[in-house]
C-alpha positions as CSV (number, residue, x, y, z in Angstrom):
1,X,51.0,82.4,118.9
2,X,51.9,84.4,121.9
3,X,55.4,86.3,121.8
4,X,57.8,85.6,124.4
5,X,60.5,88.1,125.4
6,X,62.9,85.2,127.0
7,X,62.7,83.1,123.9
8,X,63.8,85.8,122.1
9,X,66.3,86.7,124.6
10,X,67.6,83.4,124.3
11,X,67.6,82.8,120.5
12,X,70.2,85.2,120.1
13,X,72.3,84.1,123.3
14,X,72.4,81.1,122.0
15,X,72.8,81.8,118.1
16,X,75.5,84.2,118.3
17,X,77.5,82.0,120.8
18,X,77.3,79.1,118.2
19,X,78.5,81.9,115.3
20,X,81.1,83.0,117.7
21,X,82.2,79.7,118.7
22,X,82.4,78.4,115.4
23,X,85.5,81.4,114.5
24,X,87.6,80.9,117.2
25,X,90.0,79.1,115.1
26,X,90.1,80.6,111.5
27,X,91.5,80.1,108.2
28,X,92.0,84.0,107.9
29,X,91.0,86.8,110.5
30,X,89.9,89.9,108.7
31,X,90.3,92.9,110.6
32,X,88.0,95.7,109.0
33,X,84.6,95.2,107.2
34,X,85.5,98.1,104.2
35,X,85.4,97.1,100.8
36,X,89.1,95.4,100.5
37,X,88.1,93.8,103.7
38,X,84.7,92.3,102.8
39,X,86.0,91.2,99.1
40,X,88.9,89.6,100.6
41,X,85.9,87.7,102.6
42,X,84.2,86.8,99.8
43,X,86.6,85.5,97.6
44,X,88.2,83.2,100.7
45,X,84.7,82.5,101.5
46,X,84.1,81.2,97.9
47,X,87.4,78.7,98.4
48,X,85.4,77.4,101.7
49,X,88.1,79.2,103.9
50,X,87.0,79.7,107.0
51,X,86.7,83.0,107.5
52,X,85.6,86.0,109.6
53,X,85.6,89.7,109.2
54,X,86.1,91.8,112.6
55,X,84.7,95.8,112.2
56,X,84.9,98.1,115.6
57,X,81.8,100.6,113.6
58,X,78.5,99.0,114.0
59,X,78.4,99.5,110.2
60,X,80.5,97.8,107.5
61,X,81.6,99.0,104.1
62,X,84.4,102.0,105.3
63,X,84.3,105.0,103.2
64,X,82.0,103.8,100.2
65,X,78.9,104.9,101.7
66,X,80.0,108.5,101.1
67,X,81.4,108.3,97.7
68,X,82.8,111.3,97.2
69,X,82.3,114.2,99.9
70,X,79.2,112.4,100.6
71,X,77.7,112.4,97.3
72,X,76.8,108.3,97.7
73,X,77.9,107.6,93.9
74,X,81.0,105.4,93.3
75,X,83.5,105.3,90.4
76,X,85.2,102.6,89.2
77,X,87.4,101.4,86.3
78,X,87.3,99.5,83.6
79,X,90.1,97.3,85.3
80,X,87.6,96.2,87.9
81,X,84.5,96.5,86.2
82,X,84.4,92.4,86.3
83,X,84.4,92.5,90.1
84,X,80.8,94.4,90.1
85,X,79.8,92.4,87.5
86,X,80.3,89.0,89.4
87,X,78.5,91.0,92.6
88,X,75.6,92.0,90.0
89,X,76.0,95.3,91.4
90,X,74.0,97.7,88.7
91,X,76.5,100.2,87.3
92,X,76.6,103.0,84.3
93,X,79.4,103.8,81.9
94,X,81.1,107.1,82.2
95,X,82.8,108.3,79.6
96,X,85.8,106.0,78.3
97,X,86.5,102.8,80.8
98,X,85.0,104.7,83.7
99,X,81.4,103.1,85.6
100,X,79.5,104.2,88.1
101,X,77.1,102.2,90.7
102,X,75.2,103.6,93.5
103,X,77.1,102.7,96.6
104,X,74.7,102.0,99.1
105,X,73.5,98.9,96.6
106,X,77.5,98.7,96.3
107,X,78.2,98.0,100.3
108,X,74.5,96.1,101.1
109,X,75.5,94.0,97.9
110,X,78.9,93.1,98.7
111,X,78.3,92.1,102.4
112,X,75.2,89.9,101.8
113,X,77.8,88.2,99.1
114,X,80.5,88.0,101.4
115,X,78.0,86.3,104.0
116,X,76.4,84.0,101.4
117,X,79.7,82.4,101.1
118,X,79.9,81.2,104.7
119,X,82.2,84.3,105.8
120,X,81.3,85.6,109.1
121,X,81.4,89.3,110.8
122,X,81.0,90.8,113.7
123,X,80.9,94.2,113.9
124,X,81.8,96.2,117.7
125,X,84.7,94.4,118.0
126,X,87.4,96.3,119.2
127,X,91.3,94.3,118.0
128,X,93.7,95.0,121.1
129,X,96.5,93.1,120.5
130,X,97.9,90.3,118.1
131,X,99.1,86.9,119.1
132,X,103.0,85.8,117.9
133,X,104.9,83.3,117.7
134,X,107.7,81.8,116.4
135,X,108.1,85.4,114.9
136,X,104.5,85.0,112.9
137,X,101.5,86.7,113.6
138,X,99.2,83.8,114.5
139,X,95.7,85.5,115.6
140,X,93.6,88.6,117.4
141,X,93.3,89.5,120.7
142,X,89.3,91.0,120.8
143,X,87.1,92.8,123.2
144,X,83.7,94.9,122.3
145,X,84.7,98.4,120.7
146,X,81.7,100.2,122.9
147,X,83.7,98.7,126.0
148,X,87.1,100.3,124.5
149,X,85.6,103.5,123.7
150,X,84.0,103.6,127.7
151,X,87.0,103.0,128.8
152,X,86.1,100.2,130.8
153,X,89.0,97.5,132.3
154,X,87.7,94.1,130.8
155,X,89.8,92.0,129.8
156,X,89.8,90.4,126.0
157,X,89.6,86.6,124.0
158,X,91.4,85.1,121.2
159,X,90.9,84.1,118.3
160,X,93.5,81.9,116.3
161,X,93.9,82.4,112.7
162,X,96.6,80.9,110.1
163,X,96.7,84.7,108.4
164,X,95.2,88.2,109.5
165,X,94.6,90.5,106.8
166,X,95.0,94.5,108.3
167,X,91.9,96.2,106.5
168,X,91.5,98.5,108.6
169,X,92.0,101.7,106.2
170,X,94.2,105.0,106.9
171,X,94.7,104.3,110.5
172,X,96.3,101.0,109.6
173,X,95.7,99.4,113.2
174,X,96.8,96.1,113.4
175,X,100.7,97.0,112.0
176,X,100.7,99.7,114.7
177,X,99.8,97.2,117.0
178,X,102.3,95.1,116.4
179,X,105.0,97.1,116.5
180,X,104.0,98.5,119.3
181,X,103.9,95.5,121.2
182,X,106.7,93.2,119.3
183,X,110.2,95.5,119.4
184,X,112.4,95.0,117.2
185,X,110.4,93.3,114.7
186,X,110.3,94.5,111.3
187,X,108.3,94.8,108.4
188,X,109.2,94.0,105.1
189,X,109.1,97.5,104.0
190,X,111.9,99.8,102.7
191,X,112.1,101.2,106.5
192,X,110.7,98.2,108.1
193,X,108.2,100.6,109.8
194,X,104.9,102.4,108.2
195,X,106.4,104.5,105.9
196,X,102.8,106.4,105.6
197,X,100.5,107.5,102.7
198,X,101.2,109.8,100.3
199,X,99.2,113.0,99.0
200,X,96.5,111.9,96.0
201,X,97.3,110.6,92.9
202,X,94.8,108.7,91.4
203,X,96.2,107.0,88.4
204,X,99.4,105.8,90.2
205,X,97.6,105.4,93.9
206,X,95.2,102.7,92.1
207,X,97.8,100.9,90.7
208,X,99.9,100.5,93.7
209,X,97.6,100.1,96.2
210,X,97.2,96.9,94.7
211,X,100.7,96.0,93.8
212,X,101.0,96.5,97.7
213,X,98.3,94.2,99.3
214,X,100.8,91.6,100.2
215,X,102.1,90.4,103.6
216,X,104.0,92.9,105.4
217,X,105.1,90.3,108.0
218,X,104.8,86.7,108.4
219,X,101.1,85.6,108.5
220,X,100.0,89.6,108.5
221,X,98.7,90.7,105.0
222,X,97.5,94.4,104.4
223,X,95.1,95.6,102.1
224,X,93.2,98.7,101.1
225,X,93.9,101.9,102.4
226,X,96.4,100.1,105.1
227,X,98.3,98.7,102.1
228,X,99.0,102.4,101.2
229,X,99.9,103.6,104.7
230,X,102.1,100.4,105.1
231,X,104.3,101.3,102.2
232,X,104.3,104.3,101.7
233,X,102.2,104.7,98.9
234,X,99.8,107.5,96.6
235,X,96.2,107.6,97.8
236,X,93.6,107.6,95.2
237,X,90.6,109.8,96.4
238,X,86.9,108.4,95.5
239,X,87.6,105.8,93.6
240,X,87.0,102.4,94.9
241,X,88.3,99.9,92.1
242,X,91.6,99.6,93.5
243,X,90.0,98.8,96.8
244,X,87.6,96.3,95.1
245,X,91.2,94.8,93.4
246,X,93.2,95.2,96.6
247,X,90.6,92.9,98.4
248,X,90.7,90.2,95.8
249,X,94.7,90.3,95.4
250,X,94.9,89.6,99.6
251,X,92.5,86.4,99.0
252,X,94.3,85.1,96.2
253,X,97.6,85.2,97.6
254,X,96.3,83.9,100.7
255,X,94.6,81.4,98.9
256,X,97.9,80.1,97.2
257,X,99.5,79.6,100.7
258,X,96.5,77.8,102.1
259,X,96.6,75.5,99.3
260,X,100.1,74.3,99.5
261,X,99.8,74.2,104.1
């Protein structure tokens, strides 16, 4: 067999189009391949949503390939432990309801999963803008991120999706976005605005961050470390069950919408 750089060239032309094609109408847009994101993915992927996960990085899985101050261990509670079980991600007890797992196996682990249920990412993908209306978030305007970061005037698609989930961690981007672009809207927040993340508190941080991964406004869910900034919440520092949690509670209250549309 004699390799030949055009077929090559148009395998993946052609591939990617048909992957890219296929998500222009979604079930649920997630923007931000972290963990919340990519377990929110995998559990609506699971329910045969159809599903994609959007990451500007050329890398998924946020913050949990550092662990803690780069020290690429994870710690998680007993309260999730179920969630790395189902994953079959190896981990190690720690003292009373505390495990840890290595968190390269963690991320590598959890997107193959997420994939294996028919969820579908793309990573360099830069979100711009949202599509509204009727006062409902209905989708994502997209561009490359390299093309953003250049600076370069192109302009972007759109993709049309029932719900968006924002999982795009501290900088909580799509919210910003739109209330940037949607004056006066408001959130369903105390302030209707980002109220911001608090200082670290572990214990409490977990908890809420949770609690918190709800919709913030019509068809726009938040989740992870953008459910904190959202409502004003404690962070919780290197531990990633609450983001593992945070993911699963965004699917499943998703989920119950999409079952009753």
């Amino acid at each position: 067999m004699v390799l030949d750089e055009t077929i090559i060239t148009r395998a993946i032309i052609e591939r990617f189009t048909e992957k890219l094609l296929a998500c222009v109408d979604l079930d649920v847009a997630i923007v931000g391949g972290g963990v919340s994101g990519l377990v929110a993915g995998w559990r609506l992927g699971q329910k045969r949503r159809k599903v994609a996960i959007f990451e500007r990085k050329l890398t998924i899985g946020g913050g949990m390939w550092g662990g803690g101050m780069m020290f690429n261990e994870i710690v998680v509670q007993e309260a999730a432990k179920h969630l790395l079980d189902e994953l079959d991600i190896t981990s190690r007890p720690y003292g009373q309801g505390y495990y840890t797992a290595d968190a390269i196996e963690a991320v590598t682990t959890l997107g193959s999963k997420a994939m294996k249920t028919g969820a579908r990412l793309f990573n360099c993908i830069h979100v711009e803008d949202v599509m509204v209306r009727e006062n409902r978030v209905t989708g994502l305007v997209i561009g490359w991120s390299p093309v953003e970061i250049a600076g370069l005037h192109v302009d972007p698609m759109t993709i049309r999706s029932k719900y968006v989930i924002d999982a795009t961690g501290h900088d909580v981007d799509i919210v910003k976005i739109f209330l940037r672009k949607n004056p006066p809207a408001a959130l369903f927040t105390e302030t209707g605005g980002i109220m911001g993340e608090r200082s670290m508190w572990a214990d409490v941080g977990e908890a809420q961050t949770v609690e918190y991964s709800k919709e913030v406004y019509p068809g726009l869910f938040v989740s992870g470390m953008a459910a904190t900034a959202s409502w004003g919440t404690n962070r919780m520092g290197p531990i990633f069950g609450g983001m593992l949690l945070s993911g699963e509670r965004a699917a499943e209250l998703i989920e119950a919408r999409l079952a009753t549309e």
